[in-house]
N, C-alpha and C positions, 0 to 999 in steps of 0.2 A: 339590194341597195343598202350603204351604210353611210348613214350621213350625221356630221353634227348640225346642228340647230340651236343654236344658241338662241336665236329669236323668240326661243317658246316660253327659256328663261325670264328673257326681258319682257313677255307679256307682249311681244311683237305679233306673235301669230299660234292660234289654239291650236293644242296638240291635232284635233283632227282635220283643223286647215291645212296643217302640216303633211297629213298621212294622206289625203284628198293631193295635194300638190304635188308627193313624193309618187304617186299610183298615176295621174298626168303624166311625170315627166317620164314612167318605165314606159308607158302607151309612145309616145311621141319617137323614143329611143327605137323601142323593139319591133311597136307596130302591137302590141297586145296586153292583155291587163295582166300584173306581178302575181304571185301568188304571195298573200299577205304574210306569209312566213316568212317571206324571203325578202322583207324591208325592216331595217332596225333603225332608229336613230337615236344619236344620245340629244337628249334635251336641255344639257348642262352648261352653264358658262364655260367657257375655258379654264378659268381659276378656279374652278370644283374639283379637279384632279382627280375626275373617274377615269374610272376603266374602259368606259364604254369610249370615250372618246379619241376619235384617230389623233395623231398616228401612234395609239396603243393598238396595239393588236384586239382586245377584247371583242369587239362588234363583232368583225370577223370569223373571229372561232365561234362568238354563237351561230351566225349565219352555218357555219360550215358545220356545225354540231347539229344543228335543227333537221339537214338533208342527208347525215350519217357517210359524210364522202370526206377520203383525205387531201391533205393540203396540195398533194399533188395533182388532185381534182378541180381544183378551182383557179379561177383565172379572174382578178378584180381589176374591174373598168374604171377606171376615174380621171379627173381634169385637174385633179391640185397635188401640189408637193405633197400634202399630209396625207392623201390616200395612197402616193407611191411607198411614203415611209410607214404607212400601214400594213400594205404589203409585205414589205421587207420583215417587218417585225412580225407577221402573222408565219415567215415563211413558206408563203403562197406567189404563186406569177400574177405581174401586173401589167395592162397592158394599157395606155393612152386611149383615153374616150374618145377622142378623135379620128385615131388610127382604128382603132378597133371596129368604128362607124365606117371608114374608108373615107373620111374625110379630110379638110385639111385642119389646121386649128384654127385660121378664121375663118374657113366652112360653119364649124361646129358652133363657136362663138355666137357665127349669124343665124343658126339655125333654131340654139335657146336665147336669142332674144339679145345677148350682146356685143354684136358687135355689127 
């Protein structure tokens, strides 16, 4: 999981409300708990202009750096524009949370709660 958070910036939600919320949603998704290495997020506003935040590649390559596999190894799940252009900039395959679940996109929508 590589997600931005800007909420944590704004004092919206503590970093481990966050990491608690992020570890829910890979159960919910996968059916089993994440291996904690394999969740990043950037904690930054937008206007912080790190690296960690999509769609910069950085999150990425550390995820992909932490489990010693090439880009050609990896396959990034996600539901927004920025994680597809994350992708693209990591040079790694992306594929639709939805699709990827066998879902549809207001399957998926309904299933986290919006739609």
């Amino acid at each position: 999981i590589a997600s931005n958070q800007a909420g944590v910036a704004l004092g919206f939600i503590e970093p481990d409300v966050c990491a608690q919320m992020l570890n829910e949603l890979a159960v919910k998704i996968t059916g089993r708990w994440p291996n904690p290495k394999a969740i990043r997020v950037c904690p930054h506003l937008p206007t912080a202009n790190c690296d960690c935040r999509k769609p910069k590649p950085q999150i990425l390559h550390d995820i992909r750096d932490e489990f010693g596999v090439a880009n050609s190894q990896v396959v990034y799940v996600g539901d927004m524009a920025s994680d597809k252009y994350a992708a693209d900039a990591a040079h790694v395959a992306f594929q639709w949370a939805w699709e990827f679940c066998g879902k549809t996109k207001g399957e998926w929508a309904a299933m986290l709660g919006d739609g």
